[in-house]
VOGU-3710 file (C-alpha; in Angstrom, 3 decimals, decimal comma):
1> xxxxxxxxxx> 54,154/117,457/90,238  57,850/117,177/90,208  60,271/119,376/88,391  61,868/117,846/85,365  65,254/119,689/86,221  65,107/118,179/90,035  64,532/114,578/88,126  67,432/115,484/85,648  69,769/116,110/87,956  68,603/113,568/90,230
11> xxxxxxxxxx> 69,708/110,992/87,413  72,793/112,756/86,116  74,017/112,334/89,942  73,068/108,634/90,345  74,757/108,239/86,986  78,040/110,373/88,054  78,062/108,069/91,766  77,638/104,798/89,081  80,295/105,687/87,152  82,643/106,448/89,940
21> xxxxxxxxxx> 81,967/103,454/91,828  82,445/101,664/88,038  86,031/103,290/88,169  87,171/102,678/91,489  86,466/98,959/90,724  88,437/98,232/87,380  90,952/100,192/89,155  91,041/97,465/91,974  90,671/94,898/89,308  93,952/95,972/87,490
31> xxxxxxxxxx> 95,542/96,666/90,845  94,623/93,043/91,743  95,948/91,658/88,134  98,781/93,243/87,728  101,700/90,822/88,762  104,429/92,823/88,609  102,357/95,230/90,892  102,045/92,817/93,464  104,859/91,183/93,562  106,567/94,787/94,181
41> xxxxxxxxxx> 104,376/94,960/97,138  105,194/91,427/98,347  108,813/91,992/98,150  108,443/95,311/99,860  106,158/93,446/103,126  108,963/90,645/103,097  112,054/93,397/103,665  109,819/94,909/105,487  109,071/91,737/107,878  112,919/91,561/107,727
51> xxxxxxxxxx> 114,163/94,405/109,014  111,736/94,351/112,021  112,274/90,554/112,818  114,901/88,613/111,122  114,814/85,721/112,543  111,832/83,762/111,211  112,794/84,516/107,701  116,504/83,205/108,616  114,648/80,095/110,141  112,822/79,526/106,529
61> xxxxxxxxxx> 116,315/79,972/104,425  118,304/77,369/106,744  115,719/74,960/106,278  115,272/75,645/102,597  118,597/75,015/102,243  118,490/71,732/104,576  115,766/70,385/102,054  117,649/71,413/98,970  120,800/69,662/100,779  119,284/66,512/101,305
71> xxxxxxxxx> 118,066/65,822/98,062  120,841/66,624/96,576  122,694/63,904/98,899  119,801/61,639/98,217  120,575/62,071/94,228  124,614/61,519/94,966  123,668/58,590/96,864  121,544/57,131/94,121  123,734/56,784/91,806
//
């Protein structure tokens, strides 16, 4: 016959290792929902990705400008 205080604690552990895992998942939930959050670590990969390589970023802003630049001279020519 098992002990009762074996099958107590046997429980109060599964319910401990339930509750933990239940925290460390709402805690990636807000971590995932939280925009600020992430867009602090999106603008911290990009500098990041800058300082180590410049040049594909400086690629994407000339050409982001080229686009901006021709529909702007698409608009002027419109009229």
């Amino acid at each position: 016959m098992t002990d009762p205080k074996d099958e107590h604690g046997a429980i109060a552990d599964r319910v401990a290792a339930t509750r933990a895992q239940l925290f460390d998942t709402l805690d990636a939930i807000e971590d995932k929902l939280n925009v600020p959050k992430q867009l602090g670590i999106a603008a911290s990969k990009v500098k990041r990705g800058v300082d180590e390589n410049p040049v594909p970023y400086l690629a994407g802003l000339a050409a982001g400008v080229a686009v901006v630049g021709g529909i702007v001279v698409a608009a002027l020519r419109r009229r």
